[in-house]
matplotlib code that plots the C-alpha trace (Angstrom):
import matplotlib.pyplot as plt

x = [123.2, 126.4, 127.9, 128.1, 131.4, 134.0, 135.4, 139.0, 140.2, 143.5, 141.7, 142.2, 138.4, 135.2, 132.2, 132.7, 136.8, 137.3, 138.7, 142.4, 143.9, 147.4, 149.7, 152.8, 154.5, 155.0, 155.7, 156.7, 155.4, 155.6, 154.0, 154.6, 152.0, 152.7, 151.1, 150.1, 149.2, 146.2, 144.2, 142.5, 145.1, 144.2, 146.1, 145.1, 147.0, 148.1, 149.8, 151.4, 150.7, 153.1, 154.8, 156.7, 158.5, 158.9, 160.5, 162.5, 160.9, 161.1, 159.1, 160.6, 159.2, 158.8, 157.3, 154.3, 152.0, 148.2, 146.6, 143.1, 141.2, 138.9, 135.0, 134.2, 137.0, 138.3, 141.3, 143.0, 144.1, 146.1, 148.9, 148.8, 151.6]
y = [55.2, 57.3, 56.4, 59.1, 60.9, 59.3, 61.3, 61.9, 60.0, 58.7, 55.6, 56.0, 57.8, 57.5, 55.6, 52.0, 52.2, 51.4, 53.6, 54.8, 53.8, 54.5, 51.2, 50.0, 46.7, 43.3, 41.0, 40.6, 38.0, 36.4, 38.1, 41.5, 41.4, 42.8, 42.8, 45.6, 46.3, 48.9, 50.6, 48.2, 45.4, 44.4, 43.0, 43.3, 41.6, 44.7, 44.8, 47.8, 49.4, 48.5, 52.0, 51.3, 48.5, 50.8, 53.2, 50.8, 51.6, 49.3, 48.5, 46.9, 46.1, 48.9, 51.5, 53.4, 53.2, 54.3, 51.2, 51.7, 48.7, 46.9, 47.5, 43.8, 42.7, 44.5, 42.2, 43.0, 46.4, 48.3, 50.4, 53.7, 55.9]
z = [-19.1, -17.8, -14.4, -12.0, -11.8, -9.4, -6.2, -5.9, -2.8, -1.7, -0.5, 3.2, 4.2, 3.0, 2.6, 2.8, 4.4, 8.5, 11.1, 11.1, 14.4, 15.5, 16.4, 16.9, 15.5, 17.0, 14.8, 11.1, 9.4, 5.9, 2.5, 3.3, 6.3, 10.0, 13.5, 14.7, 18.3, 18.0, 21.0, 24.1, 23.7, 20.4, 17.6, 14.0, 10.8, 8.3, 4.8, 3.8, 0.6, -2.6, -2.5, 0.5, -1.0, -4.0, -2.1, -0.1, 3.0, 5.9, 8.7, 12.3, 14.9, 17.6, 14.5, 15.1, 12.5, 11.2, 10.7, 8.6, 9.9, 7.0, 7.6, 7.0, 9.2, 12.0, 12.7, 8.7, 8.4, 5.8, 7.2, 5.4, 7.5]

ax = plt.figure().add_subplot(projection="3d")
ax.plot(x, y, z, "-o")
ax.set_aspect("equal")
plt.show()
């Protein structure tokens, strides 16, 4: 039995991925993770992606980011700009 054919898809929309919501940066904390202040006061917990350590980007607090919040958990995020 073949597998259906896979879309092409930089992993930030689609079935089964959360909402991207713009946010700006409290608080760094340890293992690469951050808190984010998103939209209505609330605060989510967001890693960035392994590129941006790759490409020596840093993040401080004050940065706007896009936070794309998890579907099964809409405190944990993945900040993808």
């Amino acid at each position: 039995m073949a597998r259906p054919a896979r879309e092409e898809s930089d992993g930030t929309t689609g079935p089964g991925t959360g909402a991207a919501v713009a946010g700006t940066v409290l608080e760094i904390l340890p293992r690469a993770l951050y808190r984010v202040a998103v939209g209505n006061g609330r605060e989510v917990v967001a890693h960035a992606p392994g590129g941006f350590g790759r490409n020596f980007v840093r993040l401080l607090v004050g940065d706007h980011v896009t936070v794309a919040l998890s579907p099964r958990d809409a405190r944990r995020g993945r900040i993808v700009e």
